[in-house]
Every structure is written in structure tokens, then in C-alpha cells.
N, C-alpha and C positions, 0 to 999 in steps of 0.2 A: 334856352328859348325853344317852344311849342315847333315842333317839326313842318305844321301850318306855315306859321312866321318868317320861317326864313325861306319860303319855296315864293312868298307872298313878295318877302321883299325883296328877290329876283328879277320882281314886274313881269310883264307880259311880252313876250318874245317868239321866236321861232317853235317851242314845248312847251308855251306855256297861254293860256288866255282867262281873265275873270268876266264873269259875268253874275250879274243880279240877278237875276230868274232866267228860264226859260221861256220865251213868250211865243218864238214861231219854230216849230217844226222843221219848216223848211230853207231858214236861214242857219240856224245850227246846224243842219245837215253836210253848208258847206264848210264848218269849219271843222266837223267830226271827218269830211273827204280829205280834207289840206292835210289833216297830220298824218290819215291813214295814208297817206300818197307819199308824204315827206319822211321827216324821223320819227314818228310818232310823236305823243302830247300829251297834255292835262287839262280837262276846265275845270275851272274851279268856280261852282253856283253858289251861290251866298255872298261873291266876293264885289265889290264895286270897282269900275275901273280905278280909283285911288287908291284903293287895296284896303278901304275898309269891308271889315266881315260886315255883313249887315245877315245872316243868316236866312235860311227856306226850309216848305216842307220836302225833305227828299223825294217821298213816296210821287207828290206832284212835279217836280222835276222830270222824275225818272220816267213819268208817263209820256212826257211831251220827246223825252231823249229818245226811247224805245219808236214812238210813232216816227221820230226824224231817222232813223236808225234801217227802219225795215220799209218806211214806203216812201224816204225821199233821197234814202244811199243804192246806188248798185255797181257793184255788188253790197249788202247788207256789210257792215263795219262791225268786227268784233271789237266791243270798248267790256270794261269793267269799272263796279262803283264801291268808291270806299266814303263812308260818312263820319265825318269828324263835327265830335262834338266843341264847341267851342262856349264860353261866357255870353257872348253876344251871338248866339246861336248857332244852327246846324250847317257846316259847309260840306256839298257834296262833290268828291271828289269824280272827275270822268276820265276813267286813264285808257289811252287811246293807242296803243301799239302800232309800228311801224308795219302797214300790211305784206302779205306773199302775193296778194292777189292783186297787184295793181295792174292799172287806174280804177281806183274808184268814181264814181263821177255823183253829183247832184242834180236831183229835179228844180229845177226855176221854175216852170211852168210846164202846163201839159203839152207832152214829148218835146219836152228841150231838156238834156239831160248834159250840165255840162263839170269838166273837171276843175279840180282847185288843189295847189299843194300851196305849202306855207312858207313867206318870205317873209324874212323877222319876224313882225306882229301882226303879221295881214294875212288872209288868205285869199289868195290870188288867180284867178281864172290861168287854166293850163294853157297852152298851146299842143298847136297836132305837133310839135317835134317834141314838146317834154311827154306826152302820155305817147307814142311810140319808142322811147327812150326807155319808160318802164317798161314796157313790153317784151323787152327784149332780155335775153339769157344774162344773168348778173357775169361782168369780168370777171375773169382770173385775178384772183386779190394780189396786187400788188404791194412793195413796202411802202410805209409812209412818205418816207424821205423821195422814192420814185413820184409819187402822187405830187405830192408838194412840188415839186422839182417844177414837173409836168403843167403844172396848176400854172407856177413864175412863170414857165414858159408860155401860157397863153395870156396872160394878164401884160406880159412885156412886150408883144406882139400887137397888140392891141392899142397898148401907151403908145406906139408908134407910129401904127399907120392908123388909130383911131375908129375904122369901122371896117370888119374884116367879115367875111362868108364862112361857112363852115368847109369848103373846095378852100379857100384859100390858106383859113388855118391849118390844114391836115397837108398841103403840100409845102408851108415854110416850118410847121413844126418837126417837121415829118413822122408823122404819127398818123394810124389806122385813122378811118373815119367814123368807126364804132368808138374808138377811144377818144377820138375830139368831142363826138356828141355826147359823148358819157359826162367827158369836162366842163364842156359847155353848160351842163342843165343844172349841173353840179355847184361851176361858179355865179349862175343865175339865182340857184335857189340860196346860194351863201347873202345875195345882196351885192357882189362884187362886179357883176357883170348884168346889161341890159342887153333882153333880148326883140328884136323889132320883126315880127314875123306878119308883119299885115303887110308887106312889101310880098314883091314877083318872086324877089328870092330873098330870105329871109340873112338877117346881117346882125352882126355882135358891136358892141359898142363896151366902152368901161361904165359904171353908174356914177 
């Protein structure tokens, strides 16, 4: 099976999203921000949301990517293109690397310039605690099995008393508050946890 094929029949996820053309600049802008913010990504242009190829010109793609790229991302997103020739025409690949320079953010309109990282299939307006979150100096890498551990232990925390602060989880975890909010954005962007920061003081809940 065509290497195409089997990334297509993945479907569209956290790395991954199809689209039929490029038509606005400044709508792909936020989904070239969400991956560069997240784990990085793929779009795939020629692809239809049902995952037929239906084929593009790349050259015209590429122009609308570039213009979404340099004057509706800031910082500018380093992405790369690979084009794949297919039977039913050309799909261009946009492969979009986990950035050093985060937040990236998107232009909506003139000077509103706001962030977006990616949950599942969606890309989703940031909040001010996940783009200070980036901001800050990457932990000391821990083991997986610590991480996991750490992870249960907020997610069990949560099953129990239901809607908990970031002061609260950091004193019954007993864990840094660099480390909870590290977890916190962490178990947000997995889908696993809902974050409600339009409140006085912003609060965690399970999804």
C-alpha cells in the first residue's frame, strides 16, 4: 500500500488534517499555529475530509501556504513541502514541525493576533495559562513511568472532587506548580481534561 494510503487512512487527528484546496490564508494560518504550538503535523491538500484524493495545483497551494505563513503567523512557522504524485492527482504534502519558538499566534483580524494548539482534530484558541506554559524553560526530562504516574495522579484527583484549581492540585499532589501546570496543559491538549479559564480563577474539570 502507497505510503499516501495508509497516513490517509489514519484520518484526521491531533498530526494530522486533509483539506481540498487552500482558499483562505488566514484560516490555515491557524492550523499551521496549532501544530507548530503542539506536536507538530501534516496537511494534506488534494485530500477531502473523507479521505478522497481528489488532487491540486501545488505551485497554487503553495502561494496561499507562504502568504498564510509570513503575514498571518508570528512568529513566521517553519513548515516543508513534499508532492506526491498520485492516479487521481497531485497531493501536497505540508509538514509542519514541533516549534522552539513557541507561542506562535494567528492574525483574525487587524491586531487581534490570537494563539491556537491542537486537540484531536481541532485547532483550538489557546488560553493565557497554556501560551505562558510554553514560555517557559522545558523540565528536566523525566521517566515515562514518573510522568504517567504523575498524569493518574491528576486525573484521580479530579474523578473525585470533580473541579479542582491549579493551588489545589499542587498541594494534595504535592507537586511543584511549574509541574502541575506543565500536566495540566499537557492533559488538556491530550483531550483528557477540560480547562475553564473564563472564571476569576481558572479551574480543571475531567472531559
Amino acid at each position: 500500500m502507497h505510503d499516501l494510503y495508509q497516513l490517509i487512512f489514519q484520518g484526521e487527528g491531533e498530526t494530522l488534517e486533509f483539506k481540498k484546496t487552500i482558499t483562505h490564508a488566514n484560516r490555515i494560518a491557524r492550523t499551521i499555529v496549532s501544530f507548530a504550538n503542539t506536536r507538530g503535523g501534516q496537511i494534506l491538500v488534494g485530500v477531502q475530509d473523507d479521505g478522497t484524493i481528489c488532487g491540486i495545483d501545488p505551485e497554487e497551494e503553495k502561494h496561499t501556504l507562504e502568504e498564510a505563513i509570513h503575514f498571518f503567523c508570528d512568529p513566521p512557522v517553519s513548515v516543508h513541502y513534499e508532492e506526491v504524485d498520485m492516479e487521481q492527482g497531485t497531493v501536497l504534502k505540508v509538514i509542519i514541525p514541533e516549534s522552539p519558538h513557541k507561542p506562535h499566534l494567528a492574525k483574525v483580524k487587524e491586531d487581534d493576533w490570537r494563539g491556537y494548539v491542537r486537540v484531536r482534530d481541532e485547532s483550538v484558541q489557546t488560553s493565557q495559562l497554556v501560551e505562558k506554559s510554553m514560555q517557559l524553560e522545558p523540565l528536566e526530562e523525566s521517566p515515562a513511568e514518573v510522568l504517567d504516574y504523575q498524569e493518574a495522579k491528576v486525573l484521580e484527583l479530579l474523578a473525585k472532587h470533580h473541579r479542582l484549581t491549579i493551588k489545589q492540585i499542587t498541594q494534595m499532589a504535592n507537586l511543584s506548580r511549574r509541574r502541575v501546570q506543565r500536566l495540566l496543559v499537557d492533559l488538556t491538549l491530550q483531550g483528557k481534561i477540560r480547562m475553564h479559564d473564563k472564571e476569576k480563577v481558572p479551574y480543571f474539570t475531567l472531559s
